[in-house]
C-alpha positions in Angstrom: 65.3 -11.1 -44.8 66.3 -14.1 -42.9 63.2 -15.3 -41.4 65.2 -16.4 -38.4 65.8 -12.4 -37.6 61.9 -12.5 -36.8 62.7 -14.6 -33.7 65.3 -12.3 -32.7 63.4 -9.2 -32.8 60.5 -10.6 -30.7 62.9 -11.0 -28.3 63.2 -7.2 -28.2 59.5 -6.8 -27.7 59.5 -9.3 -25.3 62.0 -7.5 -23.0 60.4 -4.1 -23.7 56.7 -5.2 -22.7 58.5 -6.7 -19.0 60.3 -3.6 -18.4 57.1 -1.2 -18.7 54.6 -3.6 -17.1 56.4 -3.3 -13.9 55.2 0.3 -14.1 51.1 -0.8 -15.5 48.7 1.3 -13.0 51.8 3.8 -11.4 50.2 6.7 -13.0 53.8 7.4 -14.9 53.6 8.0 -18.7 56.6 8.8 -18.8 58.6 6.4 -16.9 56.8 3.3 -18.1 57.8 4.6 -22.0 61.2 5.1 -20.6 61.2 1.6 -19.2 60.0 0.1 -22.9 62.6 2.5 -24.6 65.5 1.6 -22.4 65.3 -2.2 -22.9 64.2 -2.3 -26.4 67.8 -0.1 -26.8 69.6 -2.4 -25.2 67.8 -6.0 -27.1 68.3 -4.6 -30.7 71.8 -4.3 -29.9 72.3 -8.1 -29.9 70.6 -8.6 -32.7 72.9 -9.3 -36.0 71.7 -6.9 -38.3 72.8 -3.3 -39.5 69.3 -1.5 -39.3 68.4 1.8 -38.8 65.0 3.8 -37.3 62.8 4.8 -39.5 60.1 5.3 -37.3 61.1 6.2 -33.5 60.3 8.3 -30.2 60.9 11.4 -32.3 64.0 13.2 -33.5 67.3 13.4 -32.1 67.1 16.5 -30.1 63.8 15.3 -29.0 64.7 11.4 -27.7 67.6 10.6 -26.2 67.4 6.7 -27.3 65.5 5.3 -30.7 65.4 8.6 -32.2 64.5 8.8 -36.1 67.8 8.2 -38.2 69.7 6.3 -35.1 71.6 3.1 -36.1 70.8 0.0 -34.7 72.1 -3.5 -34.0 75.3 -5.5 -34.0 76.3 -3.7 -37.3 76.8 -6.7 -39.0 74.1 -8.8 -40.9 71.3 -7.1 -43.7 70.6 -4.0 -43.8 67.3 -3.2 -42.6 64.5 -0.4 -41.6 62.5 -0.7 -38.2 59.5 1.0 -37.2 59.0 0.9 -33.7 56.9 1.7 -30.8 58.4 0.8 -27.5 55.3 1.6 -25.6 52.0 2.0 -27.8 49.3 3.2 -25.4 51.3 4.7 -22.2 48.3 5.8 -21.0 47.0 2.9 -21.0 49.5 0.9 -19.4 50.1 4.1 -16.9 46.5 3.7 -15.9 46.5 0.1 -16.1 44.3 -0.2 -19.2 43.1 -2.4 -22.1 45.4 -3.0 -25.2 48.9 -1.4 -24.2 51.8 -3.2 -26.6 55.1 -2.8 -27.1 55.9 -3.2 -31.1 58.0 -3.2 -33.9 58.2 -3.9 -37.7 61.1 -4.4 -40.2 61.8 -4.0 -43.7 64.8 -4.1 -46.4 66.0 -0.9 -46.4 64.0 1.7 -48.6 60.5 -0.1 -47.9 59.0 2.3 -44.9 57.1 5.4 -45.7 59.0 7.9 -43.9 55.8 9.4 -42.1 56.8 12.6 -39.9 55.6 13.0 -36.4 51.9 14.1 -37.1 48.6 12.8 -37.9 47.1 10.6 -40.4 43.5 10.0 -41.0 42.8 5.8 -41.2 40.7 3.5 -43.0 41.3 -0.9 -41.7 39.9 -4.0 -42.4 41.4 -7.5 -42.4 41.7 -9.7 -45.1 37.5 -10.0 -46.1 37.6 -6.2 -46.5 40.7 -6.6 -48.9 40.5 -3.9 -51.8 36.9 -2.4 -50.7 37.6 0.5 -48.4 38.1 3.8 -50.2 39.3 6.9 -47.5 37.2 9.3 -49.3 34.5 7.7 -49.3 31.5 8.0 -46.3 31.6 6.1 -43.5 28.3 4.4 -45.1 29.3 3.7 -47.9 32.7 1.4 -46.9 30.5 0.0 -44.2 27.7 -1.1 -46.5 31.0 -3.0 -49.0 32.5 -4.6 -46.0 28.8 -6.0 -44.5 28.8 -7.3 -48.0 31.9 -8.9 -48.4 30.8 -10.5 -44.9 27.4 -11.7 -45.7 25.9 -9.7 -42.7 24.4 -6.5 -41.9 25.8 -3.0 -41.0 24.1 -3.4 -38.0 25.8 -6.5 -37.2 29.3 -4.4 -37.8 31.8 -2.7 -34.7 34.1 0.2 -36.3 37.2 1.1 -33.7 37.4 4.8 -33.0 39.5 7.2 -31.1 37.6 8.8 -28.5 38.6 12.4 -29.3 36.6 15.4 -29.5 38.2 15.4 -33.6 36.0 12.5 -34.6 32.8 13.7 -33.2 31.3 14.1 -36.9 32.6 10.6 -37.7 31.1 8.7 -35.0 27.9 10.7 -35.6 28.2 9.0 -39.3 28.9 5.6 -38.4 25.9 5.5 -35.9 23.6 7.1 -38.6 24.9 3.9 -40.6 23.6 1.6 -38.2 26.9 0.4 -36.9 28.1 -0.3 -33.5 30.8 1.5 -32.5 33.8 0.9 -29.6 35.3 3.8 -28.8 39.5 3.1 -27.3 41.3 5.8 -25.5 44.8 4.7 -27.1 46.4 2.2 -28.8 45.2 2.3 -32.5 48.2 -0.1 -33.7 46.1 -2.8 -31.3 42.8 -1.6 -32.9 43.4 -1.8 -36.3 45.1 -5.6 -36.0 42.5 -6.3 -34.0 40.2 -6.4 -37.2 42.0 -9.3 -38.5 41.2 -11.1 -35.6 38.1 -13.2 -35.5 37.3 -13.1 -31.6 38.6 -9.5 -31.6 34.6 -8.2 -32.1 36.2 -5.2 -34.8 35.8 -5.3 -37.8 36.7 -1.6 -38.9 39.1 1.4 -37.7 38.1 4.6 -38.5 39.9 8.1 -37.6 42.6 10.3 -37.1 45.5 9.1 -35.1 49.3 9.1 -35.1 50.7 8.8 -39.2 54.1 6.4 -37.2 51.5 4.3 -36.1 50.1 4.1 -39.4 53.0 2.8 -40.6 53.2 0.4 -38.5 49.4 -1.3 -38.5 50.0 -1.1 -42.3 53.1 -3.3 -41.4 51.1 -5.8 -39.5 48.2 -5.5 -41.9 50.3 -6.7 -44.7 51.5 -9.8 -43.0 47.7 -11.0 -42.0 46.4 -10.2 -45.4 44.5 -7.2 -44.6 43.9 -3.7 -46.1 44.9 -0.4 -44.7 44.6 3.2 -46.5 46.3 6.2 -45.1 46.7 10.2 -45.8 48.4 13.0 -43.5 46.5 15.4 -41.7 49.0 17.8 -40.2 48.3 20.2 -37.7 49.9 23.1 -38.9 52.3 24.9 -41.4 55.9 23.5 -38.8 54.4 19.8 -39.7 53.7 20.7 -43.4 57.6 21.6 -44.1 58.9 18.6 -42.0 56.7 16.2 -43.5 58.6 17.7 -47.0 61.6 17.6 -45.5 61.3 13.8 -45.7 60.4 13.6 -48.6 57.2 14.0 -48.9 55.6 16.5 -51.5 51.9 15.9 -51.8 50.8 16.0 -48.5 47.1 14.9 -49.7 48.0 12.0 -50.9 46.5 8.6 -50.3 48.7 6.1 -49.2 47.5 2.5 -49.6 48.5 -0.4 -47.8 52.5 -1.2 -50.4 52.8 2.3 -50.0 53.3 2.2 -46.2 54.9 -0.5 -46.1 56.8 -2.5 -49.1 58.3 -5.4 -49.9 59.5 -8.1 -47.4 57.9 -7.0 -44.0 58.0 -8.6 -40.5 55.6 -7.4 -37.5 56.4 -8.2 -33.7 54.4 -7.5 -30.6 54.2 -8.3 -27.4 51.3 -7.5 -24.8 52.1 -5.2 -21.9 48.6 -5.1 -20.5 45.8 -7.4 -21.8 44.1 -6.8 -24.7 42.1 -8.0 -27.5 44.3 -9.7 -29.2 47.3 -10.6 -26.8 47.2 -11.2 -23.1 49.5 -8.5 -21.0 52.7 -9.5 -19.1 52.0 -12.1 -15.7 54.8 -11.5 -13.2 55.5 -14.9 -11.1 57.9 -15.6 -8.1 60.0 -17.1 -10.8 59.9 -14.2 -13.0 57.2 -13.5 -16.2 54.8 -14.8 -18.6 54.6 -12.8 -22.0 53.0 -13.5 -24.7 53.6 -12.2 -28.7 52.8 -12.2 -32.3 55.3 -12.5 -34.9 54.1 -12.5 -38.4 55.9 -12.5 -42.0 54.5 -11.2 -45.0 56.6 -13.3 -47.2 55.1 -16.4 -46.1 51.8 -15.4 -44.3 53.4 -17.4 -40.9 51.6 -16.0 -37.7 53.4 -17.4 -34.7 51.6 -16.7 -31.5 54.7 -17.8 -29.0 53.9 -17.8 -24.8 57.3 -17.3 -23.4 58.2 -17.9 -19.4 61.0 -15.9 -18.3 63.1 -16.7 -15.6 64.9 -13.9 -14.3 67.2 -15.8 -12.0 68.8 -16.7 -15.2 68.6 -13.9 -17.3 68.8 -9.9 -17.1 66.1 -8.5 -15.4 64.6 -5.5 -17.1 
């Protein structure tokens, strides 16, 4: 892949995060993800690339725009697979929360576990906890390797979990451990990078969240040099079939951090609220402040880019 698309597509994150920050604290799930859906449509457009979704809002008859399947781009240029979340955490940007994103990654085509709509059960570190963390093992035992690897003590260790009544025997594990524990209410993309990130205060995600999302922290995971394991937990016998339906035929499987996500990857994001690892969107008189990650696993580059945009000169979203 041209690194030069990465540029291009955090443009599209950009113009996603501005669109649904106007809505941050309205109290409007949905319009805020239509806000982030609607621009991020309209950006990929420009770009010069033949891509297609991978990983979207949902399926066709489900989501009118970025739909799994639905082309994208100019339709010239490489052909590519994006997984995308226009609005990750619209609660938390509807209640004007902590660590609400909007995000994408792309691949060469072929290189994106095709993960249905459903849950996954998660395992992430960054790149000290690099080939240590095992899904089936306890919450003890991966906590005891990664204190290791980091010359410290359990106790001295934050796992990330989803508050959800699901994970109640979980955090009862990682407290009987000895680790601290910060529990999020959304946003487990954010969480999971966030353990690559020094100053972030994580240094482990455990749980069940959304297996899309999966996809995509495994994305960004691979660009920093982290570690990410993975394995469907679907909720019933409809999410069984789909998940076969794509391809999938051992729906216990383990998928490690290649698996999700192969090959030449690139990872945008760009803060819609603050967070703990990129500030949210700052509306001026002028127009808005975003800031963004944009990360290549080929090379290891992290850019961190703080972009002022003026809307008196450009389409306001």
């Amino acid at each position: 892949m041209n690194r030069n698309l990465a540029l291009e597509f955090v443009r599209v994150t950009e113009m996603a995060a501005i669109s649904s920050a106007r809505l941050m604290g309205r109290g409007d799930e949905k319009a805020a993800d239509q806000a982030a859906v609607d621009a991020m449509r309209t950006m990929l457009d420009s770009v010069e690339c033949n891509a297609t979704v991978v990983i979207g809002e949902g399926e066709r008859d489900e989501a009118p725009m970025l739909y799994i399947g639905e082309k994208v781009g100019s339709g010239n240029g490489p052909e590519l697979d994006i997984a995308l979340d226009p609005l990750e955490g619209t609660t938390v940007c509807a209640n004007g929360g902590w660590n609400s994103i909007a995000v994408m990654a792309i691949a060469e085509k072929g290189n994106f576990l095709n993960a249905p709509d459903t849950y996954m059960e998660k395992i992430a570190v960054g790149p000290e906890g690099k080939g240590l963390i095992n899904i089936d093992d306890t919450p003890a035992e991966n906590l005891k390797r990664l204190a290791e690897a980091k010359k410290c003590r359990i106790q001295d260790l934050t796992a990330v979990i989803l508050d959800r009544p699901r994970h109640e025997e979980l955090i009862r594990q990682v407290r009987d451990a000895g680790a601290r524990i910060q529990l999020i209410g959304d946003g487990d993309v954010s969480a999971a990078i966030a353990c690559s990130e020094p100053d972030s205060g994580i240094d482990i995600l455990f749980g069940i969240g959304g297996a899309p999302e999966g996809v995509i922290a495994a994305a960004a995971l691979r660009c920093i040099g982290g570690d990410f394991q993975g394995r469907l937990k679907p909720r019933n016998d409809e999410e069984i079939e789909r998940a076969k339906t794509m391809g999938i035929d051992d729906i216990n499987k383990i998928y490690n951090i290649d698996e999700l996500a192969a090959g030449n990857v690139m990872f945008c994001a760009t803060g819609v609220t603050d967070g703990s690892f990129l500030n949210g969107v700052k509306f001026k008189s002028w127009g808005a402040v975003t800031e963004s990650i944009v990360m290549r696993s080929q090379s290891g580059t992290i850019r961190r880019i703080v972009a002022e945009h003026r809307f008196d000169t450009k389409p306001r979203y």
